[in-house]
C-alpha positions in Angstrom: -13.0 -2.8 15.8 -11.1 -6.3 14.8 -7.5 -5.3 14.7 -5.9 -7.8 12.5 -2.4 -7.2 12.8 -1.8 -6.9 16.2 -3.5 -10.4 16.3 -1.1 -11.4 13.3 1.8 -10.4 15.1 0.8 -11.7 18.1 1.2 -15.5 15.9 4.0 -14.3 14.2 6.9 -12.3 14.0 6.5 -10.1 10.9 3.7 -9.9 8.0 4.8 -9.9 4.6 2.9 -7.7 2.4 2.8 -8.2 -1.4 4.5 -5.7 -3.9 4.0 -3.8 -6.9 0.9 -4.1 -8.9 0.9 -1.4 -11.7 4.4 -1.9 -12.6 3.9 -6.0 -12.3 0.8 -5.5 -14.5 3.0 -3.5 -17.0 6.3 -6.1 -16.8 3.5 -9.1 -17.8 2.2 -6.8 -21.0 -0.2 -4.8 -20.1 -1.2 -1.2 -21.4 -1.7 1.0 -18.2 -1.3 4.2 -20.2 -4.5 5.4 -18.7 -5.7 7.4 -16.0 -7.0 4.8 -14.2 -3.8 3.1 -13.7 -3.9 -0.6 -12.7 -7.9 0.2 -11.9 -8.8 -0.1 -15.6 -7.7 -3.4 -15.0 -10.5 -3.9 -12.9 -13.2 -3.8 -15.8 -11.1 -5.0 -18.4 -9.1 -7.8 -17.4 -9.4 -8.7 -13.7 -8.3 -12.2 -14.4 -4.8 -10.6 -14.9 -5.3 -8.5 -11.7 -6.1 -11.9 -9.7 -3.0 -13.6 -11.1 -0.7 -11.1 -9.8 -2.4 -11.2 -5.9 -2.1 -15.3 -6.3 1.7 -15.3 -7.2 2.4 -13.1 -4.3 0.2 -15.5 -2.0 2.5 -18.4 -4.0 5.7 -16.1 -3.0 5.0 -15.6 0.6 3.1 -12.6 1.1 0.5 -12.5 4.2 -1.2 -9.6 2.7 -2.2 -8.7 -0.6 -3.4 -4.3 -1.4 -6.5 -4.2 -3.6 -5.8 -2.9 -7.2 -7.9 0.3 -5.8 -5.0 3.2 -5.2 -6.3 4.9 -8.7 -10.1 4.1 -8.0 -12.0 7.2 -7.2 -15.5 8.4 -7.5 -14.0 11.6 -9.3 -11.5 10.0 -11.7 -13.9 7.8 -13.0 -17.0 10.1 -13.4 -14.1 11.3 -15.3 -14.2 8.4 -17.7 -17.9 8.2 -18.1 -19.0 6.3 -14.8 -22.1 6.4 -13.2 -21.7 6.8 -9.6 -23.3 3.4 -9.5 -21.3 2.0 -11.6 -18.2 3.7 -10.2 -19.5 1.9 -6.6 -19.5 -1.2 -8.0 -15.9 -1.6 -9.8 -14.6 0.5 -6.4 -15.8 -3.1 -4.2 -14.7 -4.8 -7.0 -11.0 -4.4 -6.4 -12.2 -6.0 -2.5 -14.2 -8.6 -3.9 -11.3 -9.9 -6.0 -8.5 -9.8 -3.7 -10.8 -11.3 -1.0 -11.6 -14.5 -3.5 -7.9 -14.9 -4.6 -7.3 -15.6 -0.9 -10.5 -18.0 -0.3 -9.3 -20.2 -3.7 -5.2 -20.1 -2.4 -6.6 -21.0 1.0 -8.7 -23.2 0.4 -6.2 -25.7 -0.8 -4.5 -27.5 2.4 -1.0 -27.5 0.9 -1.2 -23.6 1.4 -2.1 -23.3 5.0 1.1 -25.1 5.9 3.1 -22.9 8.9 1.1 -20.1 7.7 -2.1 -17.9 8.7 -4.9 -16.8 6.4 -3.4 -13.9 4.3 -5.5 -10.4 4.9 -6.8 -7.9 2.3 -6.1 -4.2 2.5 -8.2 -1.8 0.6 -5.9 0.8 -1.0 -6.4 4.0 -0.2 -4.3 5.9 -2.6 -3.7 9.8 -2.4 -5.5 13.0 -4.2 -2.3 14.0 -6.0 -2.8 10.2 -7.7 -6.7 11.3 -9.3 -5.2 14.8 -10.3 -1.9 12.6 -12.1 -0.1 16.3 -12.1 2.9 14.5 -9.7 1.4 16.0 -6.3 1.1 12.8 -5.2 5.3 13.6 -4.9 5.0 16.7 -3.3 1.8 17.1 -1.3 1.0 20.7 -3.1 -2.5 20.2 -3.8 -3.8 23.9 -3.0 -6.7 22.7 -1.5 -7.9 22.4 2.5 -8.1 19.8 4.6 -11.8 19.7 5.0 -11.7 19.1 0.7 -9.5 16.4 1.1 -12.1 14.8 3.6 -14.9 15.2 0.8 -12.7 13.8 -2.2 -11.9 10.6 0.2 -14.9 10.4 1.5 -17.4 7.9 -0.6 -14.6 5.7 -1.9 -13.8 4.9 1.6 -17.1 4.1 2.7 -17.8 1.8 -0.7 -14.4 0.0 0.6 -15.3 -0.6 3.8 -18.8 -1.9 2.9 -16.8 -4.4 0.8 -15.4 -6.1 3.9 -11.9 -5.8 3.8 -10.1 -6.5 6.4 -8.4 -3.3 7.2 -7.4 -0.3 5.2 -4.2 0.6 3.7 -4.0 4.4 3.6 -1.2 4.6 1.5 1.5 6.9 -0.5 0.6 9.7 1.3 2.5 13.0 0.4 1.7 15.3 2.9 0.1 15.2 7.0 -3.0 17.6 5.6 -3.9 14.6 4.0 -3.2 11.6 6.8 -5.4 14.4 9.5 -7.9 13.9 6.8 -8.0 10.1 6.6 -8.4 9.8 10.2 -11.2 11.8 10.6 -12.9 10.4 8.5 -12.2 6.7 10.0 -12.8 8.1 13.5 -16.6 9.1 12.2 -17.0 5.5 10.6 -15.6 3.7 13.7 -15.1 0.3 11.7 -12.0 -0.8 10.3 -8.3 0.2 11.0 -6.0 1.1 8.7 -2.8 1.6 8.5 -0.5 4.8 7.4 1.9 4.7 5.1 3.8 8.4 3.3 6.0 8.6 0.6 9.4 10.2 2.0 11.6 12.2 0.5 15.1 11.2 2.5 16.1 9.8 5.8 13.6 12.4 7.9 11.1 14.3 5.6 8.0 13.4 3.8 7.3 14.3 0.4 6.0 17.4 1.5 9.0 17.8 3.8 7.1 17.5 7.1 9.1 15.3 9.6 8.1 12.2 9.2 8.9 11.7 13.4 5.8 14.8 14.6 3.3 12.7 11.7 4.0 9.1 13.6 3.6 10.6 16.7 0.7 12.4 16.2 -0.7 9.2 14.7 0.3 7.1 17.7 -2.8 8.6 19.8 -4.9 7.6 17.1 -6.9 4.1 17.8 -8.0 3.8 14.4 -4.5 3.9 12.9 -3.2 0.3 13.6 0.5 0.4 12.0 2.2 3.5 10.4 5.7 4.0 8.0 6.9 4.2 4.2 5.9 3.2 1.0 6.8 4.2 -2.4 10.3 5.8 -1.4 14.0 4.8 -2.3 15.5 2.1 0.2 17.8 3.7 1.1 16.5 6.1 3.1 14.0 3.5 5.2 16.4 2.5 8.0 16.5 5.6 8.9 13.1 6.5 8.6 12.0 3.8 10.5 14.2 4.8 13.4 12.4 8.1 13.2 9.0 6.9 13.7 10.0 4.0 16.3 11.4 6.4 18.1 7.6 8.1 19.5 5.6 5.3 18.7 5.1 1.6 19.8 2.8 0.6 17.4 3.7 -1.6 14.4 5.7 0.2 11.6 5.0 -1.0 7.7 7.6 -0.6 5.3 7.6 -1.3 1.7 9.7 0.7 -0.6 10.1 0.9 -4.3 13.1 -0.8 -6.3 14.9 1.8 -5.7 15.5 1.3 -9.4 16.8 4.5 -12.1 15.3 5.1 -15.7 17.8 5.3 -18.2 16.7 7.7 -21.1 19.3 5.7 -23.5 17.1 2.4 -23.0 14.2 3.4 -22.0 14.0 1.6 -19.2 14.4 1.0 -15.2 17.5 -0.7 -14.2 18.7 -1.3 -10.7 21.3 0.9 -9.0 24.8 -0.5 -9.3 25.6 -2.3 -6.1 22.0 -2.3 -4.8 21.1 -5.1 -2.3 18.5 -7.5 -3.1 15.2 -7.3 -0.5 16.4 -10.2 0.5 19.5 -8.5 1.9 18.0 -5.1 2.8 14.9 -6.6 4.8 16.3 -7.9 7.4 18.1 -4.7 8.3 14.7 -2.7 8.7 13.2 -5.8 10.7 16.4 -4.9 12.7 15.4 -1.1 13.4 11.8 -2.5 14.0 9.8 -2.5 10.9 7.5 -5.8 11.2 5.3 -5.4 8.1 7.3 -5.7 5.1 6.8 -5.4 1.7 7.5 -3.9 -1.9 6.3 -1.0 -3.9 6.9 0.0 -7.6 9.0 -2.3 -9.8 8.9 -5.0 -7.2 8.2 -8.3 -8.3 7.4 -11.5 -6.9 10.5 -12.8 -7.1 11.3 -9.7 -4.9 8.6 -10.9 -2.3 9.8 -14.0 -1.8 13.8 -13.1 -1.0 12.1 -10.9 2.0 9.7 -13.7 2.7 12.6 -16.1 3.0 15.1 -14.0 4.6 12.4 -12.8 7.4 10.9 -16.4 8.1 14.1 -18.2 8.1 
């Protein structure tokens, strides 16, 4: 099993990972009122998709995340799918990401004090195919050994599209991070790694500790790199000091904007007195996060501060 970011790291100091797609895609026009999310995307316009991974290569990120976090077997069925053709727009999301980075690489001005950028498959969470908000709390009502049978077929059809690890990602709750990893440990292929969505400086979404899900992942050899995605920043220092503190592997972080919708103007806007990611990424390197990235509302702009504060 090729573990590439321990042999990223071992070149390099941190890995950069892209940001948001959805809310990128929406911020350049498009319609994602669907229940596919940024998948849709994939079948209607994946020319828009691959401009986004490019202008994150163009911003500094060593990894791009497939636009698969709302691709499932079960939500499209949903939509009228076969399960053929559900397979093939699943490796799609792979397939696309994987030839954004052969076309950025491919031209020599782009390999300059940098490594070949990676593709992660995303692996997003049930509560994200039932689009009730569970993907915020982790309630799903349903057992473990479920989980492993919703998850099961999209992560196989990801893996057979040759990325080259996993991003398990956005996960609410440790039912369903025990589910992931059995099901990797039966495939025996890729790693992945392990990211939840937190609800402050200690707790998942689901209110578990965030410290007894990292260290129960740390025995795990298919789980390459664990943290937070898709939570406020200001609660990631901490976090990250929870989950350093019982493991040695790598942790990711790579939060949302952090931003606030304002019902007057319909809109996000930043907190007042926010940091940049330029200013707040160095402070998680500093507690020992080494993959770094953005979530929702990030942009590439955003991607870029980190890159240049973290490189420089």
């Amino acid at each position: 099993m090729a573990d590439f970011i321990r042999a990223y790291l071992g070149q390099q100091k941190y890995l950069i990972i892209d940001g948001a797609l959805g809310t990128e895609l929406e911020r350049r026009g498009c319609n994602l009122d669907d229940p596919l999310w940024s998948a849709r995307l994939l079948a209607d316009n994946p020319d828009m998709i691959a401009a986004v991974h490019t202008d994150y290569l163009h911003a500094g990120a060593d990894c791009l995340i497939t636009a698969s976090y709302q691709a499932t077997f079960q939500g499209l069925a949903r939509q009228g799918y076969t399960p053929e053709q559900a397979q093939k727009l699943i490796r799609s999301a792979v397939t696309l990401a994987k030839t954004v980075v052969d076309v950025f690489w491919a031209d020599p001005a782009n390999r300059v004090n940098r490594l070949k950028p990676l593709v992660a498959a995303s692996v997003g969470p049930y509560g994200a195919f039932l689009a009730n908000r569970s993907e915020y709390t982790g309630n799903y009502g349903i057992s473990e050994d479920e989980l492993i049978a919703f998850h099961k077929e999209r992560l196989k059809t990801l893996v057979s599209a040759g990325p080259d690890l996993l991003a398990c990602e956005t996960l609410p709750c440790f039912a369903e991070a025990r589910a992931l990893v059995r099901l990797l440990e039966d495939l025996d292929v890729i790693p992945a790694w392990f990211s939840f969505s937190a609800r402050d400086g200690q707790h998942i979404n689901s209110g578990e500790s965030v410290r007894d899900c990292a260290q129960w992942l740390n025995d795990k050899p298919c789980v390459t790199a664990m943290g937070i995605n898709c939570t406020d920043p200001v609660h990631v220092a901490s976090l990250v000091k929870e989950i350093r503190s019982v493991t040695d592997k790598p942790v990711v972080v790579y939060p949302n904007k952090g931003e606030v919708y304002s019902n007057l103007t319909k809109s996000w806007a930043p907190k007042p007195g926010r940091a940049s990611f330029g200013e707040m990424a160095p402070q998680w390197a500093k507690h020992g996060a080494m993959l770094i990235g953005g979530c929702c509302h990030t942009t590439p702009d955003d991607i870029c501060q980190l890159a240049v504060a973290l490189k420089s």
